[in-house]
Each structure stands twice: as C-alpha cells, then as structure tokens.
C-alpha positions as CSV (number, residue, x, y, z in Angstrom):
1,X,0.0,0.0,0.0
2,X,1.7,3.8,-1.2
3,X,2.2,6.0,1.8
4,X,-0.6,8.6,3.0
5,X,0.4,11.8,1.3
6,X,0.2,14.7,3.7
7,X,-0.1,17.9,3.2
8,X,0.8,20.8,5.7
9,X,-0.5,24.1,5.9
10,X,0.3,26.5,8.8
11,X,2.1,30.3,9.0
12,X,4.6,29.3,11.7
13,X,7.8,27.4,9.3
14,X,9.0,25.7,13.2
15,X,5.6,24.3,13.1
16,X,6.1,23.1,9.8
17,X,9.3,21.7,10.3
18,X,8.4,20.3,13.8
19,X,5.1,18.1,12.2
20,X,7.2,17.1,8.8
21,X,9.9,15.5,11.2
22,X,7.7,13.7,13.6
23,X,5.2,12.6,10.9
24,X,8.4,11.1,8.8
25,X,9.5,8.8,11.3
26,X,6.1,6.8,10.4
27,X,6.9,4.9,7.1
28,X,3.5,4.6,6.1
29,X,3.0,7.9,5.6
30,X,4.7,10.7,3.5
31,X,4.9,14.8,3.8
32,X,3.7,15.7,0.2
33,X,4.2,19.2,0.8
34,X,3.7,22.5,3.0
35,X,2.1,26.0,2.5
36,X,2.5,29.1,4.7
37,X,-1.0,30.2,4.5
38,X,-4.7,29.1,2.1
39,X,-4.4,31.0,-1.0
40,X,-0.8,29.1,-1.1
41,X,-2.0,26.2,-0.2
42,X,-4.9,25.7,-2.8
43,X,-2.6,26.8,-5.7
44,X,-0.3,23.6,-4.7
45,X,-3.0,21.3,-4.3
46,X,-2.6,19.7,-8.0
47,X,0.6,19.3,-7.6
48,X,0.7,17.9,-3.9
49,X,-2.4,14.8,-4.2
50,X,-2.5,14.9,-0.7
51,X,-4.4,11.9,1.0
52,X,-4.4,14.4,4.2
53,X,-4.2,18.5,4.7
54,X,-3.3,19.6,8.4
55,X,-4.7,22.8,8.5
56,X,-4.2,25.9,10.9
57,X,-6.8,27.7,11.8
58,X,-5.1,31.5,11.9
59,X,-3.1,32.4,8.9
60,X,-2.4,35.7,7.1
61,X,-4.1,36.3,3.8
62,X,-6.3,33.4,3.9
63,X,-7.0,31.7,6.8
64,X,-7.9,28.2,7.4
65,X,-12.0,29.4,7.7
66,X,-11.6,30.8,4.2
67,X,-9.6,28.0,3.1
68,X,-12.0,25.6,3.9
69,X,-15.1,26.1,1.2
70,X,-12.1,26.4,-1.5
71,X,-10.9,22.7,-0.9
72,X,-14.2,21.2,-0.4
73,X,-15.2,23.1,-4.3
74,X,-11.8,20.6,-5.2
75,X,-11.5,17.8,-3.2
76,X,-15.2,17.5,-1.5
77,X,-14.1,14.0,0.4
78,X,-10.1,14.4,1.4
79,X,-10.0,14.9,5.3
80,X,-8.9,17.9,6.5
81,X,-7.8,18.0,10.4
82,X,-7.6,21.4,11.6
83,X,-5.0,22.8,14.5
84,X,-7.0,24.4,17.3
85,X,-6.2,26.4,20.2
86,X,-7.9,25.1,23.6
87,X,-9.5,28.6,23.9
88,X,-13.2,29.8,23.9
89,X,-12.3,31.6,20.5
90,X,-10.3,28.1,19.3
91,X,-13.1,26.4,20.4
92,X,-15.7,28.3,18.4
93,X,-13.9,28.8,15.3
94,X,-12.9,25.1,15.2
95,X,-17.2,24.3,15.5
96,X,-17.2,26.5,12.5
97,X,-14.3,24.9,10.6
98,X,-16.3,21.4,11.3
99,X,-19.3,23.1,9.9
100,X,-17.5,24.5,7.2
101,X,-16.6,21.1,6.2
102,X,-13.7,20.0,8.5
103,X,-13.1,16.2,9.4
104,X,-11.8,16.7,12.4
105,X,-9.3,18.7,15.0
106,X,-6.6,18.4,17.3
107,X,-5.0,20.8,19.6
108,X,-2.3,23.5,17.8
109,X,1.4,21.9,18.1
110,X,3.7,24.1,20.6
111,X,6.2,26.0,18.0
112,X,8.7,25.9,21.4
113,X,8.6,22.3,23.0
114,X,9.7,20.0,19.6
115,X,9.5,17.5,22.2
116,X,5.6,17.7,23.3
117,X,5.0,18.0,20.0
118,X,6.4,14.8,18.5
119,X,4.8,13.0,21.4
120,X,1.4,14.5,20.7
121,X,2.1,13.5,16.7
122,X,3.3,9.7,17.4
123,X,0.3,9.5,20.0
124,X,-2.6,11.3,18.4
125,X,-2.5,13.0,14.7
126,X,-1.0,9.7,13.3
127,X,-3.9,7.4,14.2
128,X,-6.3,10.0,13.3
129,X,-4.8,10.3,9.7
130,X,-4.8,6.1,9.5
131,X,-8.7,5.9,11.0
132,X,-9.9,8.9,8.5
133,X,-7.6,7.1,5.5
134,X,-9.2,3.6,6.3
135,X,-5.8,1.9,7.0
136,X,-5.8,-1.7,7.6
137,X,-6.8,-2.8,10.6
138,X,-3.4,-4.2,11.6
139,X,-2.2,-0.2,11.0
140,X,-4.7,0.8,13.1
141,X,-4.5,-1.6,15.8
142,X,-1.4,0.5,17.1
143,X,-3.6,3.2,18.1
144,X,-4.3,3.1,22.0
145,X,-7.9,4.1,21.4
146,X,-8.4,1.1,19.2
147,X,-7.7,-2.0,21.2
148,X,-5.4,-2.8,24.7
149,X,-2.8,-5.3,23.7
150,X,-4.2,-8.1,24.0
151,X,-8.1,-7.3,23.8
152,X,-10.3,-9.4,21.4
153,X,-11.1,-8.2,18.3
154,X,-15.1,-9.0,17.8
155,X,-15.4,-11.3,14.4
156,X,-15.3,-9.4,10.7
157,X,-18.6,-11.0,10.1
158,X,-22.1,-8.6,11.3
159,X,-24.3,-10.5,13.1
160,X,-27.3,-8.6,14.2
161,X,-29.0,-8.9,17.2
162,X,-32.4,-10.6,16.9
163,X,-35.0,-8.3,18.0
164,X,-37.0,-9.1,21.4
165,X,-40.9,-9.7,20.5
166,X,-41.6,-7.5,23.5
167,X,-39.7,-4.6,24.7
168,X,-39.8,-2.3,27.9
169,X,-40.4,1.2,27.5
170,X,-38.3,3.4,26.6
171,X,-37.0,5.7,29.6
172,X,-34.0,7.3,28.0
173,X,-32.2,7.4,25.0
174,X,-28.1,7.2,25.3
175,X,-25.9,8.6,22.6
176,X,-22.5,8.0,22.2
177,X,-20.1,9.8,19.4
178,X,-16.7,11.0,18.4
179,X,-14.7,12.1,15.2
180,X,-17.2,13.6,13.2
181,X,-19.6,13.6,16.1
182,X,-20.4,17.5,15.7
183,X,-21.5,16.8,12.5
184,X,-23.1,13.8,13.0
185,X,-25.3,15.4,15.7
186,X,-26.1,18.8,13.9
187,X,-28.0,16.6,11.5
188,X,-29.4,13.5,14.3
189,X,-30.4,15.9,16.8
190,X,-33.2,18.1,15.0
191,X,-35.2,15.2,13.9
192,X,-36.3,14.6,17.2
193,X,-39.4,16.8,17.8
194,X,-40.7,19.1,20.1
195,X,-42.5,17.6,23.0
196,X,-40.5,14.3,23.2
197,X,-40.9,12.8,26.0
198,X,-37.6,11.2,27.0
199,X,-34.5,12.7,28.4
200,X,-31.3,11.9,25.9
201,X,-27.6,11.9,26.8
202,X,-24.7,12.6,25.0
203,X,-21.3,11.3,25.6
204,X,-18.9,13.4,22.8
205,X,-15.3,13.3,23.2
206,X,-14.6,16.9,23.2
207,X,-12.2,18.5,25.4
208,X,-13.6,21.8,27.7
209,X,-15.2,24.7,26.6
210,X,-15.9,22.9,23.3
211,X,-18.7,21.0,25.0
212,X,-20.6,24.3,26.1
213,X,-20.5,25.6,22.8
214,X,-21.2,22.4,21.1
215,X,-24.7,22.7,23.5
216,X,-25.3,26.1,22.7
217,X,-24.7,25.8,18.6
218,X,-27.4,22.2,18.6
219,X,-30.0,24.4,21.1
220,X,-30.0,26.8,18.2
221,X,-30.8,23.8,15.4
222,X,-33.1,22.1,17.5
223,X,-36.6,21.6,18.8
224,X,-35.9,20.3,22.2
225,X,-33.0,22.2,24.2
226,X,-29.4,21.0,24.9
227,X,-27.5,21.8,27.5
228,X,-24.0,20.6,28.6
229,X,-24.6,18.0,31.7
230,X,-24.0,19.7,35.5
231,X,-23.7,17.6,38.8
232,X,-27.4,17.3,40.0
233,X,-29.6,17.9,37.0
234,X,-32.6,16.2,36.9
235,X,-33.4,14.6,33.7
236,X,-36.7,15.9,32.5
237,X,-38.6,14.6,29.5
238,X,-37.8,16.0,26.4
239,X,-34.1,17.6,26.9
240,X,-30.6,16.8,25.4
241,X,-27.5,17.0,28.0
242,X,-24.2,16.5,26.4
243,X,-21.3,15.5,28.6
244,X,-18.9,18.5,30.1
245,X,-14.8,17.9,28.6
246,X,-12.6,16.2,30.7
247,X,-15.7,14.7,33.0
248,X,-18.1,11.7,32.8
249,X,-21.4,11.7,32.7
250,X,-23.3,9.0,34.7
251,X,-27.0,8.4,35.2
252,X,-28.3,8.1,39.0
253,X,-31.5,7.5,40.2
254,X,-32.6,9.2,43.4
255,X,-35.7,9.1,45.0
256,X,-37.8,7.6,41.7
257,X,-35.9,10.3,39.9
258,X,-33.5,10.0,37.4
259,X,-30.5,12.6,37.9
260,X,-26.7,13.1,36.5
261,X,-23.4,13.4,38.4
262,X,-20.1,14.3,36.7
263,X,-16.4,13.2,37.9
264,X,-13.4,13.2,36.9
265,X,-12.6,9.8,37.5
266,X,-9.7,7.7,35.5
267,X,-10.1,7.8,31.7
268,X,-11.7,5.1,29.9
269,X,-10.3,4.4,26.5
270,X,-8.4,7.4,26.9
271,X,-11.2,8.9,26.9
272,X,-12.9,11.7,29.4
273,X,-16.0,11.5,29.1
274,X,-16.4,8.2,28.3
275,X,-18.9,6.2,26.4
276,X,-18.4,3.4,28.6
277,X,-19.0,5.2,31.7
278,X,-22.2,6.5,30.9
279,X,-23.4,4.0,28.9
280,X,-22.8,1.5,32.3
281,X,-24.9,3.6,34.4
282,X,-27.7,3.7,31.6
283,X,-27.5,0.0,31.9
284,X,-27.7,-0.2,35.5
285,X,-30.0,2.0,36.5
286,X,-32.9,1.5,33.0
287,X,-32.0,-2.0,31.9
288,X,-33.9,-2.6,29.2
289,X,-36.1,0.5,28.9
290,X,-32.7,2.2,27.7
291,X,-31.7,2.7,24.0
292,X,-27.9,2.8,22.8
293,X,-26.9,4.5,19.6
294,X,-23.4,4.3,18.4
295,X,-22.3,6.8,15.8
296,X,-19.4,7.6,14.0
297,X,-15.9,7.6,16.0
298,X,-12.7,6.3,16.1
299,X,-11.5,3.7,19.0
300,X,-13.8,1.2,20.8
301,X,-14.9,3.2,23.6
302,X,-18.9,2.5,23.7
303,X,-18.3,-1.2,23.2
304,X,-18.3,-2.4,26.9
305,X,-21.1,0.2,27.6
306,X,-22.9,-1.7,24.6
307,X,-22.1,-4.8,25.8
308,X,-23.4,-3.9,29.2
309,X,-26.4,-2.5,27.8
310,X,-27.3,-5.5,26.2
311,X,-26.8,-7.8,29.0
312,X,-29.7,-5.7,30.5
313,X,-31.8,-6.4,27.1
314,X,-31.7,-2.8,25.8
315,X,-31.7,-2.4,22.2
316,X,-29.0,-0.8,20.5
317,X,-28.7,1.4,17.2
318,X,-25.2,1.9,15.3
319,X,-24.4,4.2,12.5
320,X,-23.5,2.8,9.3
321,X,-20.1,2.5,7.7
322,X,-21.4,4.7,4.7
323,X,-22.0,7.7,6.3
324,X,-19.4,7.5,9.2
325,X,-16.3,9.6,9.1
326,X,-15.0,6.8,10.8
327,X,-16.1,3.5,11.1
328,X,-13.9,2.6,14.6
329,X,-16.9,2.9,17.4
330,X,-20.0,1.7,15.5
331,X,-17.8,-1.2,13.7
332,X,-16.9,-2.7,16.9
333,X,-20.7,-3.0,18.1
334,X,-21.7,-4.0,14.8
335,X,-18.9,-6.7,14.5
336,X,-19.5,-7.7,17.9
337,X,-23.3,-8.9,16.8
338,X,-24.9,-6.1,19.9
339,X,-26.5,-4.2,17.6
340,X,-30.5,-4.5,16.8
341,X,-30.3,-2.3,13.8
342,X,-27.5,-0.5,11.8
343,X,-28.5,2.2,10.0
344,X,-27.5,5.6,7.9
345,X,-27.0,8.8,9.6
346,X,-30.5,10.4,8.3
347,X,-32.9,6.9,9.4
348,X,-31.3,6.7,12.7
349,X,-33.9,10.0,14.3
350,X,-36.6,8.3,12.3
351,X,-36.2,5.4,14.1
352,X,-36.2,6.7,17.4
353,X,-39.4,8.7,16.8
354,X,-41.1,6.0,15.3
355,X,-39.9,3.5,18.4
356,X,-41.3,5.8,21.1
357,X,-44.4,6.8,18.7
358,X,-45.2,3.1,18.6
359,X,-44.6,3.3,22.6
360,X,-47.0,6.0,22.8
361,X,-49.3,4.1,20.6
362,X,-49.4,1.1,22.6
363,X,-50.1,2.9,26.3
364,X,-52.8,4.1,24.1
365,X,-54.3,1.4,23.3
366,X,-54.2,-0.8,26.5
C-alpha cells in the first residue's frame, strides 16, 4: 500500500518543520508538501495529491475558515484535520471549521517544545490520519484508542441482534459519538421533535469549553434544548444534555428520579467523558427500557457500555459504515453482533421517533 500523502498548511515554518519531522518517522506515511497560508496552499494542491491537509486555523491572507469552502469546491471528500487552540475563540472557530466542512481537530502543536509536539504526533495526529484514510486494521490496531494489547477483536462478520418480540419502555435514550460527532449530531439531533418525552444523553469526546459551545450551537438547530450536563440535573422529558470535557457523565437515580453526576474519574479508553461510563450507568439504572446509539468515532470506547447494555436487554442502534467519518466505534458493536439495527445517519432520528411513537401508541391502546 503507497504511503498517506500529507499535506501541511500553517504560518509558523517551526511548526512546519516540527510536524514534517515527527510525521516522517512513520513509514507509512509521507509529507507531500507545505504552504505558509490558504491562497498558497490551494494553488499547490494539483501538484501535492494529498491523502491528508493539516490545517491551521489563523493564517495571514487566507486563513484556514476561508480555506476551507475552496478545498471542499476541489476535493469534497479528502479529510482535512484542523490545529486548534484550547481557547473559547479556538473552540468556536474550530465548531465552525467542522461546519465548514472540517473532518476533524486536534490541539495547535507548541512552535517551542519539539519534544511535546512529536509526542502528541506519534500518540494522536497519526492514528487519526490512519482511521480517516481507512488503513488496515493491523495499522490501526497500534492506536491506543483502538484496542489494549491483547483485547479481542469482535469477528469481521455482522451478526445482528435478533429483535425481542416484547420490549420495555423506553426511559432514556443514550448517545454516544466521536470524530465527526459534531456533524453527525447537527443533523441527528433536530429530527427529534418538540414535546418528546424522554431525556437523551450525549457522551462526545470533546475537550472543555468545546462541549458548552457544542450545546449552545445544537439548542439553536433544535426543537428540544441542549444543554452541557451539570452535577445534580434532573433529567426531565424532552431535553438533550451532552457530557462536560474532561468529566463523565453517569445516570443516578434518586428518589424515583432520574438525575446526572459528573467526575473526573480515571479515563476510559483514553477517553474523558467516556462512552463506557455513561453508557454503564444507563445499563444499570434503566436496563432494558434504555436505547444505545453508536455513531461515527474512532477507538472502541462505547463497546463495553454496549455490551453492558445488552446484558440488561436494551436495544441498540449503530451508524453505518457509509456515512461514518470513521467507522472505529460503531464497527466494533456492529462486529460484535450487539446491535439491533445499523442504519445511515439520516434513518437513525426516524427510528427513534417511530420506536417511542409506537410506545406511545401502545399505552394508548391498553
């Protein structure tokens, strides 16, 4: 298989120099070229092919936003991974880089410590640019997120899970996403309509602030409101609470009441918040009136909470390879033969109104 081709677009030449060095020591993948700033950039892209652009976000003359629609008008499917600053302003103008079109994000390298930032290449930008180029599994495997040495691997063949002839009803509805989740959820989300009349959680892997603003952006596209989980909620009917960064999310019941607590206990998957996590504590305190959805993501984390989830008898919904950016979270529930249905992107709010509409339906009837 030819190496990724990698393109590298950012105003800082240490920068530059820092991610061509780190990225080289990985023979499967190959620095096709750099640009100082967009307009640079685009005129290059002919001759460059690249597989993969890593893109800054703050540039002089063009910047990455501006860059953004001009790739997509040229190469509508190559991913683009974006540098971001863990700021309220990175934060917001990396939402709009994903809604521009972006595949996905990571934080900005230091253009001081060459040290941190070959660490943070080896151990994060390189398994995202094998998981967005689809590399072998046995590429992939190297990624922590994937699998722990020594974890099984659920079997290549898709086995669903037969579907119960009677099911509980429905008290929540659990969510849990990744790469491309933003994205995923800007177009899940408002198909759910206004006076639904089950609480939904949201486990994203987004680091803080981004999870606030994530909330606010989906309240605006949305019938029901969103808000980014707090310690003590209560989880009312019709609402959508997404995780905070750097805290799980986990479903208590207090007094007949269903409420949320965050932590900050040890990651998951490397992952904080954690699908896992919350899906467990779905599982434990709804059993089978509960309903998973896996969508898009890379890693496994979601597969033990599925796993969990269906040891209580709760159905489970995955998205499909088709319309995934990356097909890491819902393959491994779909592989693993724990999921009921596996569907595109735009059938999967369908489905969850027509499953509590039939619920509705039936208290209705008896």
């Amino acid at each position: 298989m030819p190496p990724i081709r990698i393109m590298i677009v950012d105003d800082a030449i240490v920068v530059r120099k820092a991610l061509t060095d780190a990225l080289s020591h990985d023979p499967d993948i190959e620095v096709a070229g750099t640009a100082s700033n967009g307009r640079l950039a685009l005129a290059k892209l002919a001759s460059f092919h690249p597989d993969v652009i890593l893109l800054d976000i703050e540039m002089p003359e063009m910047n990455g936003l501006e860059t953004i629609p001009e790739i997509r008008k040229i190469l509508p499917k190559t991913p683009i991974i974006m540098f971001s600053t863990l700021s309220e302003s990175g934060a917001a103008a990396t939402l709009d880089a994903l809604a521009l079109g972006a595949t996905d994000y990571l934080a900005k390298p230091s253009n001081s410590d060459m040290h941190a930032t070959s660490e943070s290449v080896t151990r994060d930008l390189i398994p995202k640019i094998k998981a967005l180029c689809r590399f072998p599994s046995r590429i992939q495997s190297s990624q922590p997120e994937i699998a722990a040495p020594g974890a099984a691997v659920p079997p290549p063949a898709i086995r669903p899970r037969p579907i119960s002839a009677r099911s509980a009803q429905l008290k929540i509805i659990a969510i849990g996403v990744s790469t491309g989740g933003p994205e995923a959820l800007a177009k899940l989300l408002p198909a759910i309509p206004a006076q639904f009349p089950l609480p939904i959680v949201i486990a994203q892997h987004m680091p803080p602030i981004f999870t606030s603003l994530l909330a606010n952006r989906l309240s605006t596209k949305c019938a029901l409101p969103v808000r980014e989980g707090k310690m003590g909620d209560h989880l009312d009917p019709g609402t959508i609470w997404i995780a905070p960064g750097d805290h799980h999310m986990i479903v208590h019941q207090e007094s007949g009441r269903m409420i949320l607590h965050t932590n900050q206990g040890p990651r998951e998957n490397f992952c904080r918040p954690s699908v896992d996590v919350l899906f467990r504590s779905v599982a434990e305190v709804c059993g089978p009136a509960a309903l998973g959805i896996i969508l898009t993501g890379m890693g496994q984390d979601g597969f033990l909470g599925c796993e969990a989830l269906h040891a209580a008898g709760a159905p489970i919904l995955v998205q499909d390879e088709a319309t995934s950016v990356v097909w890491g979270m819902p393959g491994f529930v779909a592989r693993a033969g724990l999921a009921e249905k596996i569907l595109p992107l735009d059938q999967i709010g369908r489905e969850i109104n027509r499953r509590v509409a039939a619920q509705a339906g039936a208290a209705i009837r008896n």
